[in-house]
N, C-alpha and C positions, 0 to 999 in steps of 0.2 A: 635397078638400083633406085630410079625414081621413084617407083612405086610400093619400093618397102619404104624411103623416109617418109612416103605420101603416108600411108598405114599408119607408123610411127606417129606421126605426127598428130593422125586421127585417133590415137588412141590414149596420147599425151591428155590432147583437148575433152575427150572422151572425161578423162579420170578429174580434170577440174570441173569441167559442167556440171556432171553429178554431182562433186562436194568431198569426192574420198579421200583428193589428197589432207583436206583440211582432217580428214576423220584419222589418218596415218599419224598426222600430227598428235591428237587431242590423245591419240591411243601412246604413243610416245613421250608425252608428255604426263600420262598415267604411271608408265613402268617407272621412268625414273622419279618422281613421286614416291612411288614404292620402295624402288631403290635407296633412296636416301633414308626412310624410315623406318625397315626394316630391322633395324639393330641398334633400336632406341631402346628395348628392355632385353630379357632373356629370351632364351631353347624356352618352348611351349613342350607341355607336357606329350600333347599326343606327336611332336617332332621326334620325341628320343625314340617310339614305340615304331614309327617310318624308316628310323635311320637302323633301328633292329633289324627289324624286319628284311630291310635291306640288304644287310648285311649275311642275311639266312638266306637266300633265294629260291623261291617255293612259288608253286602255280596258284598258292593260297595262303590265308593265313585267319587265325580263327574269328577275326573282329573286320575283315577287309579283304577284296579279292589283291590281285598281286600287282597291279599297272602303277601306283603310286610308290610301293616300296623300290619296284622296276627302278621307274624312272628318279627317286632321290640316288639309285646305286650310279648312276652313269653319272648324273648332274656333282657328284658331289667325288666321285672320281676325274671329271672335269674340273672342275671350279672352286675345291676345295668342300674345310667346312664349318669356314665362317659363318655368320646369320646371314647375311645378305646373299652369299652363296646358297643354303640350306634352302632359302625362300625365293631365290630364283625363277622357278620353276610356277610360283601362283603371281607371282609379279607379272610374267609375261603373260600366262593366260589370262588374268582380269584385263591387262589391256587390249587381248584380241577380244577379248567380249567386245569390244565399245566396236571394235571392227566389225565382226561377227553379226551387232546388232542393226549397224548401220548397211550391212547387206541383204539382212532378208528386207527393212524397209525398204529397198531398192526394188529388190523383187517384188514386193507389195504394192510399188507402183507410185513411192516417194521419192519427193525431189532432195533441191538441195538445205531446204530446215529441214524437211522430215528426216531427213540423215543426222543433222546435226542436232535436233531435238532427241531422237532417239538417243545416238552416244552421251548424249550430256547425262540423259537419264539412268545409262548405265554406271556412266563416271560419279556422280553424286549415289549412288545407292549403298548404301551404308554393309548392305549382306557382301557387295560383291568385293566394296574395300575393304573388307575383312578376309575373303576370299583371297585377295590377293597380300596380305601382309602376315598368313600364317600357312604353312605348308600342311594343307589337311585333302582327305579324299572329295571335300567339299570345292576344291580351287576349280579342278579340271570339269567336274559335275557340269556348269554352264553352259559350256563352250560344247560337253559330249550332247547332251541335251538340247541345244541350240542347234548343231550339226547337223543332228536326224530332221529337225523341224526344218531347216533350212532346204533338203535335199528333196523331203515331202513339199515344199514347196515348189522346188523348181519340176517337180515330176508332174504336178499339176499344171505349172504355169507353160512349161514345153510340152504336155500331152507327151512325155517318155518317160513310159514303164522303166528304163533302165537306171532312171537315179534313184529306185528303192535300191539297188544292190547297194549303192554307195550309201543306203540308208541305213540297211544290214549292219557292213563294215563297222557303222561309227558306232550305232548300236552294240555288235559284239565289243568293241572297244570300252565302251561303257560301263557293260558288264564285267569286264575285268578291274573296274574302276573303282562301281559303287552300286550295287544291286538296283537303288530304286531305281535306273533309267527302266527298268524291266517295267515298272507301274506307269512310263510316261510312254513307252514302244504300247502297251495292251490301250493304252486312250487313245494313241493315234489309232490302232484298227478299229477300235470301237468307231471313234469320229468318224473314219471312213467308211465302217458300215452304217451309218448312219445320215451319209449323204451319197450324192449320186456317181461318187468315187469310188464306192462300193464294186464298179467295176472295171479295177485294178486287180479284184481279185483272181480275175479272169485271165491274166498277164502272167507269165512265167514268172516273169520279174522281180516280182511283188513276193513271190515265194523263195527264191533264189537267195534276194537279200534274205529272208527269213535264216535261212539254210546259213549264208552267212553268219548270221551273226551269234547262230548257234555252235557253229564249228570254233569262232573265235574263242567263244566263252567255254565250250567242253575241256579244254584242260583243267582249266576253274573247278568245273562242276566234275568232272573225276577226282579232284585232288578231297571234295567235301561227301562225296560218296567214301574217297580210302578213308578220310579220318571221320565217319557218320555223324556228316552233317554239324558241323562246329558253330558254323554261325545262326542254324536254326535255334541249338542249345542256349545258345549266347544270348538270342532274343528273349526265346520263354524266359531263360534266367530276370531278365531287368524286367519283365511285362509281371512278374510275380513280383520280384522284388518292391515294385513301386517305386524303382527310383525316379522317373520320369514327372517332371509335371504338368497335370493333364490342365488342358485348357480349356473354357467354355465356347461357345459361339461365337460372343460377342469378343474374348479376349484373342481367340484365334486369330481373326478377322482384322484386329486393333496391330499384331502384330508383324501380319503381313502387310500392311503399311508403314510400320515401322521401318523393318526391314527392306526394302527398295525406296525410300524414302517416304512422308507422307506428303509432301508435293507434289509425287510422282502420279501416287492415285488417281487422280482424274485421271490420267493420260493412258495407265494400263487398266483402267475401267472402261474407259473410249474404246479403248483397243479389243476388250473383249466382247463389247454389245458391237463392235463395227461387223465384229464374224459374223455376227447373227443376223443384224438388221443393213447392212449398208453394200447396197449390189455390188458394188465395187470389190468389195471382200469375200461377197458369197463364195466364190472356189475356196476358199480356204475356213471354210465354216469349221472344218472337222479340227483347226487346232482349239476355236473357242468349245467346243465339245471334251476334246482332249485336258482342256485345264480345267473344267468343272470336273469331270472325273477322278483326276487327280486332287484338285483341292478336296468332294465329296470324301473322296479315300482313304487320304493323309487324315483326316481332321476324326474320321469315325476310329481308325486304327491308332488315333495317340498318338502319330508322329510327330516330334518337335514339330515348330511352324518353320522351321528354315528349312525341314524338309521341302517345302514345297519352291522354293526361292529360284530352286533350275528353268524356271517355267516362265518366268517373268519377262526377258529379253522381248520375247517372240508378239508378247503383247503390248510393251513400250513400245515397240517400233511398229505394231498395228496402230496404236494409237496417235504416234506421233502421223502417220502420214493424213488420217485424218481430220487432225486439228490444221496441218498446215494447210489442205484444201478447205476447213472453212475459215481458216483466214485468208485465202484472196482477194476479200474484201480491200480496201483502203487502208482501211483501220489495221492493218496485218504487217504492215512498212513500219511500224512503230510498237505494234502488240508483239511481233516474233522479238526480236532481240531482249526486249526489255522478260517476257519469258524465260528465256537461255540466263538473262542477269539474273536473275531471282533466284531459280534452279541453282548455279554456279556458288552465289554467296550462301543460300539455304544447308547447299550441299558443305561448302565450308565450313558452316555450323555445327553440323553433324559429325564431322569427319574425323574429329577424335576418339567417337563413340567404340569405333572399330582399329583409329591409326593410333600408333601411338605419339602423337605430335606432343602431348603436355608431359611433363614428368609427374609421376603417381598423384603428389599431392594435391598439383595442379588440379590435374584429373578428377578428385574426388570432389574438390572445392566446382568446380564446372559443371559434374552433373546434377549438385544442388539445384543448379539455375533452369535445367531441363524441364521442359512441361510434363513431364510423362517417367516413368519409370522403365530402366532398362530391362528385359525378360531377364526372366531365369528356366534353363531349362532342368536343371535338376536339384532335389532339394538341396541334396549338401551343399550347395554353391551362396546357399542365400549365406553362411556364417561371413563369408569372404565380402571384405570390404571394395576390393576390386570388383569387375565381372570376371566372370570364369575367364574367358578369355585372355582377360591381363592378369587375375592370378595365377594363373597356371603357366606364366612365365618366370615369377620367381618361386625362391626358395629351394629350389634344384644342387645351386653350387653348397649351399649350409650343410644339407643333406651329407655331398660327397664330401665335402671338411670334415667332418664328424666319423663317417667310414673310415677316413684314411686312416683319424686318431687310433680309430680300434685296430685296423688293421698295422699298424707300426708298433702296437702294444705285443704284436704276432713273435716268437722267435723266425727268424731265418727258415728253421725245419719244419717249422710247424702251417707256414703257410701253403706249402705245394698241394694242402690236402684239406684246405681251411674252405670253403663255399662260403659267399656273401649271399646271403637271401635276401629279397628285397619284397613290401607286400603287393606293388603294381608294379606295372609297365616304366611309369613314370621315375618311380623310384631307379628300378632296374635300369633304363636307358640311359639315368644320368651317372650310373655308375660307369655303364659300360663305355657313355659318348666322355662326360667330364672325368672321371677317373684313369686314365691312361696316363695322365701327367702326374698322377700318383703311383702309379705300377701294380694301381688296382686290376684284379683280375675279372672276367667278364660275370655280372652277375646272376643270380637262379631268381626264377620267380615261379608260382604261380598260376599270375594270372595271363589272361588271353595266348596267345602263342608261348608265349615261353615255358609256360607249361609244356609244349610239346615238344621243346628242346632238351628238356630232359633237366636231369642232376647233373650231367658233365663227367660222370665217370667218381663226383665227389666222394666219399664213406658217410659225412655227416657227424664225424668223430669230431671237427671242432668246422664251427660255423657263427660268420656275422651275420646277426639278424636285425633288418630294420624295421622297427616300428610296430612291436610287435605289445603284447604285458608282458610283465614279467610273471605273474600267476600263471599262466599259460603254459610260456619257456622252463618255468622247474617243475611242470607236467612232464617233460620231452625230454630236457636235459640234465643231470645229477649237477653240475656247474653251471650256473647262470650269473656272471661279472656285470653289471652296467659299468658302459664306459660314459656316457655321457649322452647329453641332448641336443641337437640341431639346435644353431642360434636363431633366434625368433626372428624372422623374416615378418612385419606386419601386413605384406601387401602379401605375401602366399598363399593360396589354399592349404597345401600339403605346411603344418606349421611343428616345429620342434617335435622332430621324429624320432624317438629312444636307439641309441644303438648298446648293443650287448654281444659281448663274447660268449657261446654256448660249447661245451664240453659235452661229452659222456652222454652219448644217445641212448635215452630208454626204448626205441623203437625200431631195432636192429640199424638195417640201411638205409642209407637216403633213397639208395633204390625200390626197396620196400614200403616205405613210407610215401614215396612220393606221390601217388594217390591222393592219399592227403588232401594234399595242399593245392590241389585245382582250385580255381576261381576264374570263373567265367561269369565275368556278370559287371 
């Protein structure tokens, strides 16, 4: 008995020397941050497409593998489906990041600022507070991407093959998540053949995981073979379209500091020459290999720049431990905290960029004062006075006020057979998530998955269509009524969207037709 409280005790003292209780804090201290901000505007567009999704449950789905639709069905059969509930789920993973971050530093061979340099770095970065205040496939990305890096670590740092299997796991986990981890698993082999880790390949292990995290992801990757390849389609689609906006060099580059803040810079630039130049970090050269590859890759293939944002952690906290071994110095009792202040208040500054702390107007009048201009990743977004991100929180409920009108214009009889068409996801998810308190019925779309849920059984004999011309609809329909227009929402993307009642199909069946109306893109 003595010598379990002996243990106990050692292992109390343990977790303050290092620093991680402080790090438990600072991460708790994030969540509920999040927690209280989260349901300062509206449901984000790509939320209602999650909460769909959800509600479908499928090993896939045409814009997204299935682990985030997963995981909003349990969270929100839990805890409801309020905002704060809804967002749950990126609240608590952005604050294990800061965790997450402050342990591979650990492993890297940092004390206790190098821990707390690193979390601050997380906690101020503007991608990941974003991360954590919208339920997107981006929240989890970090933390799956950090995992594998974490595990690659420890398999070098203990000389045991066996934490690739657990490398495998997170990996396959991944993959059900968000495809690119697939681009950050090929740099770590790369990085490892390309140092003298290379013979790991020699280890079962090393394959095992491999095998792992294939098996994870094969129901994935059967469900996109049954439907041929949905989200391949869904690429070429935007990569032709041109909706993207392509970045140069220099804006690339400008960006990714943006994104993790630009204070931060120094420190995830430390961190990546430390892989290469500083013995102390040679065993783990192969992750600074692994982020050039991946930056090289994203940046030639047109990937938004926050594609690259999963990658960052692993180099703040190489960085951080760094800096804090060259401050041992004197000068270092007085340089570290005043550090940590700057970062802290910097990161303040920023932090509406991504939370929503000001109210719209606020907001707009604030980023006047910004030195720099916030991205845009795709063009239609530049008409929006908000950033995407905060317009695509409202204008949602206008939308479903406007359905209901037309749909209560409906006789009693005539509705069992009436289909609401909607032209995206966004559209559609708010009928299906806000519309219930209407006795709106779930509605048809289109685009991305709902397409493949079909017509519903509907004939197409009388249908609401949102957002559609009316030149188009007396194409298709002998009757085309406008009922009216969504009230002008100023901060929305999606703004004053026509609704109309459609009669008299010129194109036999909705089931015939529906062909049609794919949109994937």
């Amino acid at each position: 008995m003595t010598n379990s409280f002996s243990a106990h005790e050692g292992d109390r003292r343990s977790a303050f020397s290092t620093g991680m209780t402080a790090i438990w804090v600072i991460a708790l201290a994030k969540l509920l941050f999040h927690i209280y901000y989260n349901n300062h505007y509206g449901y984000f567009r790509d939320e209602f497409d999650y909460i769909a999704c959800g509600s479908h449950l499928a090993w896939g789905y045409v814009d997204q593998p299935p682990l985030t639709p997963f995981l909003i069905h349990i969270c929100r059969a839990v805890l409801g489906d309020s905002l704060r509930s809804i967002r749950f789920i990126p609240a608590l993973a952005s604050s294990l990041l800061v965790v997450q971050t402050a342990l591979i530093a650990r492993e890297l061979g940092g004390r206790r600022f190098a821990l707390l340099l690193s979390a601050v770095t997380v906690v101020i970065a503007p991608q990941y507070l974003s991360n954590g205040s919208l339920l997107t496939t981006n929240c989890l990305e970090p933390n799956l991407w950090m995992g594998c890096a974490y595990f690659a670590i420890l398999a070098i740092k203990r000389n045991n093959p066996r934490y690739w299997l657990w490398f495998g796991v997170v990996a396959g986990l991944g993959l059900e998540e968000k495809y690119t981890i697939a681009l950050f698993g090929f740099a770590i082999v790369v990085g490892l053949l390309l140092t003298e880790h290379r013979r790991f390949f020699l280890d079962k292990s090393i394959w095992l995981g491999g095998a792992a995290a294939f098996l994870i992801f094969l129901p994935n990757l059967l469900w996109n073979i049954h439907h041929h390849w949905p989200f391949l389609e869904l690429m070429r689609n935007i990569r032709a379209e041109g909706r993207d906006v392509v970045l140069g060099p220099g804006q690339y580059f400008f960006q990714q500091m943006i994104l993790v803040h630009p204070l931060t810079a120094p420190i995830w630039i430390a961190g990546l020459l430390a892989f290469f130049l500083s013995p102390r970090l040679k065993p783990y050269r192969f992750l600074g290999w692994a982020y050039i590859i991946c930056y090289v890759a994203l940046f030639a293939l047109h990937g938004k720049s926050y594609y690259l944002a999963p990658v960052y952690p692993m180099l703040l906290a190489a960085g951080a431990v760094v800096i804090d071994s060259a401050l041992d110095r004197p000068i270092g009792a007085w340089l570290k905290p005043a550090i940590v202040i700057i970062l802290l208040i910097s990161g303040a500054r920023l932090a509406p960029i991504t939370v929503p702390v000001f109210a719209p107007d606020h907001f707009i009048a604030y980023v006047k004062g910004l030195p720099f201009k916030l991205p845009v990743m795709e063009y239609q977004h530049r008409r929006a006075v908000l950033p995407q991100w905060y317009a695509d929180q409202f204008g949602w409920q206008e939308i479903v006020d406007e359905t209901a009108v037309a749909w209560n214009q409906l006789a009693p009889a005539e509705r069992s057979d009436c289909a609401i068409f909607a032209q995206d996801y966004g559209q559609a998810g708010a009928i299906d998530f806000l519309g219930r308190r209407y006795g709106l019925p779930p509605a048809l779309s289109g685009h991305q998955t709902y397409f493949l849920w079909g017509p519903h059984g509907y004939s197409g004999n009388c249908m609401v269509v949102l957002g559609d011309r009316r030149e188009r609809l007396e194409k298709l329909f002998d009757s085309v009524q406008y009922v009216g227009t969504s009230a002008d929402n100023p901060y929305a993307l999606e703004r004053e969207i026509a609704v109309y009642i459609c009669r008299g199909p010129k194109f036999g069946t909705l089931a015939q037709f529906w062909p049609e109306v794919k949109k994937w893109r």
